[in-house]
Residue, then its C-alpha position, 0 to 999 in steps of 0.5 A: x370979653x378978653x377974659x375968656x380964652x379963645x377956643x381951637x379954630x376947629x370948634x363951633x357953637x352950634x346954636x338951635x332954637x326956634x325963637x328968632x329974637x332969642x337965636x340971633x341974640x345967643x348967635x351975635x353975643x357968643x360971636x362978639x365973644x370971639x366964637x365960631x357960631x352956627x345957628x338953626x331954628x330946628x333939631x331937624x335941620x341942625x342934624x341936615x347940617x352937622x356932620x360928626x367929625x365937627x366938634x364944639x359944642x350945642x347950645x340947645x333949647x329943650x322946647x322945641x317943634x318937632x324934635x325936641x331938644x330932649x329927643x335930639x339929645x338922645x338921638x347924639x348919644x345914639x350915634x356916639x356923637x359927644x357933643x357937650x350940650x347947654x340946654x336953655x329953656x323958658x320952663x325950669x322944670x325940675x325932672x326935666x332938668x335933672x334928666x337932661x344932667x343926668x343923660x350928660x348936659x353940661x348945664x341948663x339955663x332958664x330964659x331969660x338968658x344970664x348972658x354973661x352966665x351963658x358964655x362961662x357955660x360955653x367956655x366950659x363945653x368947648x373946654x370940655x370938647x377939647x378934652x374928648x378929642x384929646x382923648x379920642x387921639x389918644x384913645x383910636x390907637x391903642x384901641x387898633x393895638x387891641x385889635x391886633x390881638x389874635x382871639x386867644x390873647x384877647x381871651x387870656x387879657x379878659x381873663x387877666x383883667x379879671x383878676x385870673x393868674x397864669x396858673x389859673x389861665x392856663x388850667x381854665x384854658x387847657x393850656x401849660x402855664x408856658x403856653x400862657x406866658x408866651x401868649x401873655x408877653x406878646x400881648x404886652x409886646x403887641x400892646x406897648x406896655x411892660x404889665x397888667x397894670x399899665x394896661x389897666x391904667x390906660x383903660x381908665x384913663x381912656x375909658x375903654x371899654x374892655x371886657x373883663x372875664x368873669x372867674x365864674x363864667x364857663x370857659x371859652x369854647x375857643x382851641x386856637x393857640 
């Protein structure tokens, strides 16, 4: 098992499955591979346990009693929770499976379980993990710089990312086009970059949802300067 890399101390796989034999055998082999694993035989008391700034990922049956692991993936998207998840299911269903990649599953595997497949999925899914909290520590910054912007330099950052000039902006707004631009350089002061096109850039690169002022859509009934 030296093959595959060890994951950050702070990532568990958390494994849930209502079948004994099959959770101490998942929860034994991923711990003989070096992994941090908590086990439970219920979506229900998985959720009395986990807490949302624990990260890793799921290893989790889509058949379960009570909740299943359908619901209880969409339970997580509910609250925001990006946990990757495997499901392992003893029924290969074609439009369940697709419907569990398609809600953000990193892969699914049929019972009986391909081991060794099971830990290349895991290694994938903390991977995975790894890149979604570098991205949250880099994404809650520049979301707390947004949010730093007064009401009328959000407005003309919307209406910039919608592809509005100055000229446009200030004609939309009732606003001079110098009004526009003094506006627009502290919103870039306040923002740490130098252009729209860095902003844009972060907001890919983060995926921020940033809203996007419609040139179509009626102005902003907003006066504040």
């Amino acid at each position: 098992m030296n093959a595959f890399i060890k994951p950050l101390m702070q990532q568990i796989v958390f494994v849930v499955d209502d079948c004994d034999t099959i959770r101490e055998i998942v929860a034994t082999v991923l711990s003989n591979a070096g992994f941090r694993v908590e086990a439970y035989a219920s979506a229900e008391d998985f959720l009395v346990a986990y807490q949302t700034k624990r990260h890793g990922c799921l290893v989790l049956d889509m058949i379960l009693p009570g909740m299943s692991g359908a619901d209880l993936q969409e339970l997580l998207a509910q609250r925001g929770v990006e946990l990757p998840i495997v499901f392992i299911s003893a029924h290969g269903d074609i439009p369940i499976t697709v419907k569990a990649m398609r809600d953000g599953a990193l892969d699914f595997l049929t019972k009986p379980i391909d081991l060794d497949k099971l830990l290349v999925c895991v290694e994938a899914a903390l991977e995975r993990d790894s890149l979604l909290q570098l991205e949250r520590a880099q994404r809650l910054p520049f979301m707390a710089q947004i949010n730093s912007l007064s009401p009328r330099e959000r407005e003309i950052l919307d209406l910039a990312l919608g592809g509005l000039q100055n000229k446009d902006i200030a004609r939309r707004l009732n606003l001079s086009h110098r009004t526009v631009e003094a506006h627009r350089a502290r919103l870039f002061l306040k923002l740490g970059v130098k252009s729209l096109i860095d902003i844009m850039k972060l907001v890919t690169e983060l995926d921020i949802p940033l809203r996007r002022i419609d040139p179509a859509e009626n102005p902003s009934a907003s006066d504040a300067d």
